[in-house]
C-alpha positions in Angstrom: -8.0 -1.3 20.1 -9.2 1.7 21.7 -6.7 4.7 22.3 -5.1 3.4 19.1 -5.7 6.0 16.3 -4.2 5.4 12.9 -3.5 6.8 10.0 -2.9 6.0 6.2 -0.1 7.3 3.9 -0.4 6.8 -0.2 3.5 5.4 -0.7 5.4 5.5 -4.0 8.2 2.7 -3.9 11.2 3.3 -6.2 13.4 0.1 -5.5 17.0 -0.7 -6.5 17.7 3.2 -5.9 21.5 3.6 -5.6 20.2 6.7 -2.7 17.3 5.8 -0.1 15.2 8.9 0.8 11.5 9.5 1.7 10.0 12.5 0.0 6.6 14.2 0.1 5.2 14.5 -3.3 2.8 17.7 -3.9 -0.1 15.2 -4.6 0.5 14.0 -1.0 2.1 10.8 -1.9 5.5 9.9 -0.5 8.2 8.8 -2.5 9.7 6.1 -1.0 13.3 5.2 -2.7 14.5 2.2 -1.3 18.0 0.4 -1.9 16.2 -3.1 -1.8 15.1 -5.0 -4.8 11.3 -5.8 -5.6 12.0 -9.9 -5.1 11.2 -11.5 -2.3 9.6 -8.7 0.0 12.6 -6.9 0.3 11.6 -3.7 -0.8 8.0 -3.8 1.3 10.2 -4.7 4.7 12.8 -1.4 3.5 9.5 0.9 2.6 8.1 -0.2 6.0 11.5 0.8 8.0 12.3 3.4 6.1 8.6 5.3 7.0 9.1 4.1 10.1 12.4 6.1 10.6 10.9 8.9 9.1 8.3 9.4 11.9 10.1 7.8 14.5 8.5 4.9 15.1 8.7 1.1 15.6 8.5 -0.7 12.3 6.0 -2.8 13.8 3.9 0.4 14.0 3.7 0.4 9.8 1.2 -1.8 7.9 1.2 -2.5 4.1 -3.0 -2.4 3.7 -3.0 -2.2 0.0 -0.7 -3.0 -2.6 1.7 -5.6 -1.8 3.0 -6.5 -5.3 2.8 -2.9 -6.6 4.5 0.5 -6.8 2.0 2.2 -5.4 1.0 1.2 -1.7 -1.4 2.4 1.1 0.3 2.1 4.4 -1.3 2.1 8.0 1.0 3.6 10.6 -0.2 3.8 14.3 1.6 5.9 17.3 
């Protein structure tokens, strides 16, 4: 779409974490510790939300590109 710019985030997902947070890691990759488990999609739908909330934004704004049934993810997010 034109106007649209995105941009893409390197995400690692800690599920089951008893505190969610969203850290920036030194390499650049965000630590994303969810409360979901890693069943079902539950933890991809709380990684979305939670980066979401972390830049303000819609979760429909966040996009999992790469890495659906991994740790380590590659997220779209456009303003």
């Amino acid at each position: 779409m034109p106007g649209r710019s995105a941009v893409k985030i390197q995400v690692r997902v800690k599920p089951n974490s008893k505190k969610p947070s969203v850290t920036k890691g030194d390499d650049g990759v965000w630590i994303v510790a969810v409360k979901a488990p890693a069943t079902e999609g539950k933890a991809n739908d709380a990684v979305v939300r939670a980066v979401a909330a972390e830049l303000g934004l819609a979760p429909s704004k966040v996009k999992i590109l790469k890495g659906e049934k991994s740790k380590l993810k590659l997220l779209e997010v456009y303003d």
